[in-house]
C-alpha positions in Angstrom: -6.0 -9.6 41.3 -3.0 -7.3 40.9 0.0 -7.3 38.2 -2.2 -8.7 35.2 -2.9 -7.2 32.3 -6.7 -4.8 32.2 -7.8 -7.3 29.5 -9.8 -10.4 30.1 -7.1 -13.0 31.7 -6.6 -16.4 30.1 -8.6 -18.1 32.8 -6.8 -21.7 31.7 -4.2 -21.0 34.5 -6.8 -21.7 37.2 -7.0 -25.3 36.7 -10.1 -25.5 39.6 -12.0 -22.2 38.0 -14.3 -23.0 35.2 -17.5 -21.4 36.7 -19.2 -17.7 35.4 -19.2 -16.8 39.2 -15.8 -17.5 39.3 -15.1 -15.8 36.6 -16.2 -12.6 37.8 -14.8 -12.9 41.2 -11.5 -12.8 39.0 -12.5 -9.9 36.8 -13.6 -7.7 40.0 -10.5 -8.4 41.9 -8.3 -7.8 38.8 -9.8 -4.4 38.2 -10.1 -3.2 42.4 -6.4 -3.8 43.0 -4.7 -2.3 40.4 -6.6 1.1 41.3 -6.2 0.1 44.8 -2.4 -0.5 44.7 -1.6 3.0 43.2 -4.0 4.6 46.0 -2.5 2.8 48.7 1.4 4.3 47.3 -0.2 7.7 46.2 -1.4 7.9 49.8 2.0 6.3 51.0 4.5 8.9 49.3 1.7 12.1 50.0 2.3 10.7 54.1 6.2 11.3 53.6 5.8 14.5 51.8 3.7 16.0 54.6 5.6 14.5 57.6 9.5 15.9 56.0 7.4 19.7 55.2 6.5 22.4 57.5 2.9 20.6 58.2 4.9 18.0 59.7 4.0 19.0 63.2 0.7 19.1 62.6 0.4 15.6 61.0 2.1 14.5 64.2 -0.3 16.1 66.0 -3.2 14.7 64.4 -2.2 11.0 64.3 -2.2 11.7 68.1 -5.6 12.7 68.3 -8.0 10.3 70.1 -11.3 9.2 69.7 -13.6 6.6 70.6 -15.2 5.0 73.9 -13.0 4.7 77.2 -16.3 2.5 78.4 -15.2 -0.2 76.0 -11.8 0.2 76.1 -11.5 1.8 72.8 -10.0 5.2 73.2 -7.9 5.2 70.1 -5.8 7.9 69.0 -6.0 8.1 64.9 -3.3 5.8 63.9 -4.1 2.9 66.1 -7.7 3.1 64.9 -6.4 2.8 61.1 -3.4 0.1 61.9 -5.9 -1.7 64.4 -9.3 -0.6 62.6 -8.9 0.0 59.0 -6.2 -3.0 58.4 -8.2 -5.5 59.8 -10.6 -5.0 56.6 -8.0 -5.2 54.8 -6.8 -8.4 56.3 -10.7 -9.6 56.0 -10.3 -9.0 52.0 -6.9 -10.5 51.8 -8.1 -13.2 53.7 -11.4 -14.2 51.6 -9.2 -14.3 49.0 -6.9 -16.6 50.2 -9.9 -18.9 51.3 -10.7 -19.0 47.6 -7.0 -19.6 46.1 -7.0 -22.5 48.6 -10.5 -23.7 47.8 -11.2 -23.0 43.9 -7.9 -21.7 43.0 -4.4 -22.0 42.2 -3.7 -23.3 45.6 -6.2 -25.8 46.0 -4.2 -28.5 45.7 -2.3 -29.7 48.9 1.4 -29.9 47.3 1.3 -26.1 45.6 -0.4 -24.4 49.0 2.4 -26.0 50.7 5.3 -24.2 49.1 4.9 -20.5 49.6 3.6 -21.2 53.2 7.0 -23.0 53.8 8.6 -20.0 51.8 7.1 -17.8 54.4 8.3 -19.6 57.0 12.0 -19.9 56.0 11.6 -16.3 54.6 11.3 -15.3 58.0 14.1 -17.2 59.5 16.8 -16.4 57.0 16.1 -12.4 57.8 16.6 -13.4 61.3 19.6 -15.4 61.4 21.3 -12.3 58.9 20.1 -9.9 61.5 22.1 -12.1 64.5 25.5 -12.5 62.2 25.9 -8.9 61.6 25.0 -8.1 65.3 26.1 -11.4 67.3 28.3 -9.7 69.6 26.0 -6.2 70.2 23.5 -7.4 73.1 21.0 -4.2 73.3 21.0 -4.5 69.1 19.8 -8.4 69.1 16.5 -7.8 70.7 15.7 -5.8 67.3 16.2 -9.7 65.9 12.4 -9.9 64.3 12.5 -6.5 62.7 13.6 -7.8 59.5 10.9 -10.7 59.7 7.9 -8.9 58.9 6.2 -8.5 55.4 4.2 -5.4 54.9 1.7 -6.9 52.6 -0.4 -4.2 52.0 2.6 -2.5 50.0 3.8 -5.1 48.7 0.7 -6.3 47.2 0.1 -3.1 46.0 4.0 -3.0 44.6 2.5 -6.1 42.7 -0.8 -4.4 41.6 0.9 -1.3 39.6 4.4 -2.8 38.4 3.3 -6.7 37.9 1.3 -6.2 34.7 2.2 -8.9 32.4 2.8 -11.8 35.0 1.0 -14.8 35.7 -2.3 -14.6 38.2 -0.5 -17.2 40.1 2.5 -14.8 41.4 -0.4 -13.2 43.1 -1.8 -16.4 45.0 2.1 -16.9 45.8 2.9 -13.8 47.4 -0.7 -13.6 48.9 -0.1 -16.8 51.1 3.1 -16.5 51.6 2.5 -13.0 52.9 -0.6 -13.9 55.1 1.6 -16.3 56.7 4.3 -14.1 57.4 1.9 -11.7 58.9 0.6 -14.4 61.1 4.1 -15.2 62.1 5.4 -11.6 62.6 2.3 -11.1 64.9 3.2 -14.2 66.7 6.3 -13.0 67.7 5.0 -9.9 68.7 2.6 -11.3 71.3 5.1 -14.0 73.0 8.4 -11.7 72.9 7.0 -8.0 72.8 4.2 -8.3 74.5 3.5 -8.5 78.6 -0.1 -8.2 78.8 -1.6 -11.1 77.4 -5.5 -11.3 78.5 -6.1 -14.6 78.5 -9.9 -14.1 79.3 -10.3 -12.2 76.3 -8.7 -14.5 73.9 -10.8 -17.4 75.6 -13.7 -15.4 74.4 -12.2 -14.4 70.7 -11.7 -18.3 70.6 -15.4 -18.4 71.6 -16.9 -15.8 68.9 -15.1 -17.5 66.2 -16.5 -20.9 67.1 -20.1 -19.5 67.1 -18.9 -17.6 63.9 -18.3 -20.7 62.1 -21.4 -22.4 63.7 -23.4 -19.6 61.8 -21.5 -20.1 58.6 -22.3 -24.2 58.4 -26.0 -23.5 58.7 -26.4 -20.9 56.5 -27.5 -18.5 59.1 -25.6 -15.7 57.4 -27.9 -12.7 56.9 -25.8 -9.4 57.4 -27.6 -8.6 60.7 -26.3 -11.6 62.5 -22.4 -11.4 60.9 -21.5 -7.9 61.1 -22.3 -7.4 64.5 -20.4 -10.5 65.7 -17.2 -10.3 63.7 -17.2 -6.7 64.8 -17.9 -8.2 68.6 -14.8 -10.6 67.3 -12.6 -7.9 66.6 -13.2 -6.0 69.5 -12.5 -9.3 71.9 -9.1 -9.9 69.6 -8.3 -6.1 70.3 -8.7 -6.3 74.0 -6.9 -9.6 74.4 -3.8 -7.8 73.4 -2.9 -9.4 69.8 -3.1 -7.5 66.8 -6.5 -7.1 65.6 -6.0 -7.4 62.1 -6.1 -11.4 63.3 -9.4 -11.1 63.9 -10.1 -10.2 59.9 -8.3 -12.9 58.4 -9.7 -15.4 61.1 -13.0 -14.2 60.1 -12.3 -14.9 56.3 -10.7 -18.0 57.0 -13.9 -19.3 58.5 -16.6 -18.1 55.7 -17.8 -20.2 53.4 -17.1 -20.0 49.8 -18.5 -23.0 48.5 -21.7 -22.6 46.6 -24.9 -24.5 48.0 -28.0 -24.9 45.8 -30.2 -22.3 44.8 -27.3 -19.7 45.5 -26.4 -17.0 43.2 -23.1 -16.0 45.6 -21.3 -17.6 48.8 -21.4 -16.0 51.7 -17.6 -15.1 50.9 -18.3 -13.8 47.4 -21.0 -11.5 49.0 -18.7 -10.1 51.6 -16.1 -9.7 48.9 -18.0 -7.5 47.1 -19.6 -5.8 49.8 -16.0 -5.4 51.4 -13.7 -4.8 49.0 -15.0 -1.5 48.1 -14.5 0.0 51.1 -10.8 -1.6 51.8 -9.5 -0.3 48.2 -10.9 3.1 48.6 -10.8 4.0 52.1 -9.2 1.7 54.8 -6.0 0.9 53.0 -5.6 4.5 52.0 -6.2 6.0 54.8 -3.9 3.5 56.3 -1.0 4.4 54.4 -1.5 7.6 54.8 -0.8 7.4 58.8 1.3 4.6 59.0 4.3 6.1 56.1 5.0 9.6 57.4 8.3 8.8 59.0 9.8 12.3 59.5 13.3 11.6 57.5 14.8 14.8 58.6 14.8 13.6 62.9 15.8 10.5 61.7 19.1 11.9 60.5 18.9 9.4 57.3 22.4 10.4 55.9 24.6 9.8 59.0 22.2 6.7 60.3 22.5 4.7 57.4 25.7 3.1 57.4 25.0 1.9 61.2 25.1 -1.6 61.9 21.4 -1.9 62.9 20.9 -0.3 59.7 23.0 -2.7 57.7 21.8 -5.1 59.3 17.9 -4.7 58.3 19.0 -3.4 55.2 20.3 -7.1 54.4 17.9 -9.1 56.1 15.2 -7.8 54.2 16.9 -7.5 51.0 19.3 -10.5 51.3 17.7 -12.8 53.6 13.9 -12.2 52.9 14.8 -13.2 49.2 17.3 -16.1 50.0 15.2 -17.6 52.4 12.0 -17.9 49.8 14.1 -19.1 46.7 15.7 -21.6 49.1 12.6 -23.1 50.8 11.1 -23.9 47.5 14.3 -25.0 45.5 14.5 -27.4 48.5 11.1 -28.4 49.0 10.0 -28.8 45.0 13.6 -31.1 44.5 13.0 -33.1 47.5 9.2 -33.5 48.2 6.2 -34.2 46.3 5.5 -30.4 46.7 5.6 -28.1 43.0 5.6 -25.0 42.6 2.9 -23.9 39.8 3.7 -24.4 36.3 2.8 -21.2 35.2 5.6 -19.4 37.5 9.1 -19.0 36.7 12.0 -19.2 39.2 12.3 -15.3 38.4 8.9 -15.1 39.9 9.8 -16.8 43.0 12.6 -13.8 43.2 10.7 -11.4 42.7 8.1 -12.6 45.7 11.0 -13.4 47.7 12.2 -9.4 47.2 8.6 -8.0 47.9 8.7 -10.1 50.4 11.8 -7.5 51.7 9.1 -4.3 52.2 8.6 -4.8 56.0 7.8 -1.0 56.1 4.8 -0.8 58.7 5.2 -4.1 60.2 8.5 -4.0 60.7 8.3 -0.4 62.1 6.2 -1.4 64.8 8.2 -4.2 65.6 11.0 -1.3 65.9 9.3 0.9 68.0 8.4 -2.6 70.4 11.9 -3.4 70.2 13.6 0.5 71.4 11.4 2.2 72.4 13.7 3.2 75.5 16.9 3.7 73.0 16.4 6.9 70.7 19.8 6.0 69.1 19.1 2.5 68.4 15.2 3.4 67.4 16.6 5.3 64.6 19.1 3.5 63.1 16.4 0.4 62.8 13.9 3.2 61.0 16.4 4.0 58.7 17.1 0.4 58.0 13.5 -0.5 57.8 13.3 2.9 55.4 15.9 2.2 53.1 15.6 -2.3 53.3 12.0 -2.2 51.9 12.8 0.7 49.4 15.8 -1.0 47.7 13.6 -4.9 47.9 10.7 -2.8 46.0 12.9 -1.0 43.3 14.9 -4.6 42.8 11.4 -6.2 42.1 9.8 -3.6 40.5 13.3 -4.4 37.8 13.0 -8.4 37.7 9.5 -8.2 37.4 9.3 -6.1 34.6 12.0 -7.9 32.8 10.3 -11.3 33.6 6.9 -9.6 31.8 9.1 -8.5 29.1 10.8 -11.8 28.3 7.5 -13.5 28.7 6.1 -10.9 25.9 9.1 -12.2 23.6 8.6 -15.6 24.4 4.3 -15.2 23.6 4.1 -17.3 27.1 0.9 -16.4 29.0 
């Protein structure tokens, strides 16, 4: 888990975790994301070093390069194979550990899980309705409507992991759902209003694969030899069907077991959590960040673009609206439902997920690039929206967040 302190964590805040294994799920997760988080933003800031120097050209160039199989469809150039390849284990590790929040966790019970997911949702709306206000009257602009949406939750996760020491283990499982969801939601959209070539054939048999994936999982055939090759098989049918493929990873993890059956040491999602994580923290989110941040600043004309209305208009629908539309949901759903929002968070902590919420980055860059690609102009002044939105949400919660730890240091509240 990210944001906690290196020390042993007061395990009493998981009121459903009471068991050595775990216990050490937690400790492993506590000590991988930290690490992983400052990679994952060493990597990030080293990609927009190199793209705005004189090896800019050649990064370019090399993101461009393709490799792969044109028998199986799967002629890649470098960056699609790390935002289609590498991010879908990340989504596989995010997503087995969402199975356990909503299992044995934090989330287990029916009226927390239900707040940040609603979060989510309205977090996604409010950006979106900003977005229309500020450009109601600008036709071209208003099919850029879902840029602000998206949640890139590999950074902010890894926002959490370095400057959320202090805070509760529960701010995690917050933002985790909520950003899961949001992910699911932004790649929604993508497929029904950016995308034309749906293959229906191919999600009929992704829909397939998953069912005999689960099959597998409820009668224990899970030996290593039987998953990997089909939830590769399941990522390569998502992939061809035309939705993102980082689906297929947190459909995967959604669908592996984590409860323990008798005479097991691990579940079958413990072992691929250990097994996976690894390779997530120190090479496929890394390497990830490293292709999908270098967004050459100096073509982008950052200084002049900024004060455009496109710009303005992502700026506050991921800084304004992502936020607004979190606090909102939960305020609203926690003083009018049976619904509660964990008692070890804070309403400072729902800001502060509602703002790293507001770092769309990647996510919201594709969306862009789907949304103008035929308008250099317009193209831009999204980037530099998308740029400047998700810097300012991360600085903003990077500040409450660390005040929030320091009050709760003052207070002696765990």
């Amino acid at each position: 888990m990210a944001g906690i302190e290196e020390s042993k964590p007061d395990l009493r805040a998981f009121e459903a975790i009471d068991t050595p294994a775990e216990e050490r799920w937690l400790s492993r997760a506590l000590k991988d994301e930290t690490f992983g988080g400052a990679l994952l933003l060493a990597a990030g800031v080293l990609a927009l070093i190199v793209a705005n120097s004189p090896a800019g050209n050649w990064y370019s160039e090399f993101l461009e390069i393709k490799i792969g199989f044109d028998a199986i469809g799967l002629k890649l150039s470098i960056a699609h194979w790390a935002a289609d390849g590498l991010l879908a284990i990340f989504f596989l590790v995010a997503g087995l550990e969402l199975k356990h929040e909503l299992v044995h966790g934090s989330l287990s019970k029916v009226r927390q899980a239900m707040v940040p997911m609603v979060a989510a949702i309205a977090g996604m709306i409010f950006p979106a309705l900003i977005y229309f206000l500020f450009l109601r009257g600008n036709s071209e602009a208003l099919v850029g409507w879902a840029i602000p949406v998206a949640t890139d939750i590999a950074f902010a996760l890894a926002v959490l992991a370095v400057a959320g020491r202090g805070l509760p283990v529960e701010l995690r499982a917050f933002l985790l759902t909520l950003a899961v969801v949001d992910d699911l939601g932004a790649i929604t959209i993508i497929a029904v209003f950016y995308s034309e070539d749906i293959d229906r054939n191919m999600l009929f048999l992704t829909l397939v694969l998953l069912i005999i994936y689960a099959l597998l999982q409820k009668f224990n055939l899970t030996k290593w030899y039987l998953l990997v090759p089909l939830g590769l098989l399941i990522w390569w049918a998502t992939y061809q069907s035309g939705i993102h493929a980082t689906v297929a990873g947190v459909a995967i993890a959604l669908l592996t077991r984590v409860q323990h059956r008798e005479g097991e040491l691990q579940s079958p999602a413990e072992t691929a959590e250990i097994k996976v994580r690894p390779i997530s923290v120190a090479i496929a989110v890394p390497i990830f960040a490293f292709t999908a941040a270098g967004v050459d600043l100096r073509s982008l004309g950052f200084i002049d673009t900024v004060g455009s209305e496109i710009a303005i208009a992502v700026i506050f629908g991921l800084v304004v609206g992502k936020p607004l539309g979190v606090i909102g949901a939960t305020y609203l759903l926690t003083r009018f439902t049976s619904a509660r929002l964990n008692e070890n968070l804070r309403w400072s902590d729902v800001l502060s997920v509602g703002l790293l919420a507001g770092i769309g980055f990647t996510v919201s860059l594709l969306i862009t690039k789907l949304s103008f690609s035929n308008d250099i102009e317009l193209l831009s002044d999204a980037k530099v929206g998308v740029l400047s939105g998700s810097l300012i949400a991360a600085i903003i919660a990077i500040f409450v967040m660390r005040v929030s730890a320091i009050t709760r240091d003052k207070k002696h509240v765990p």
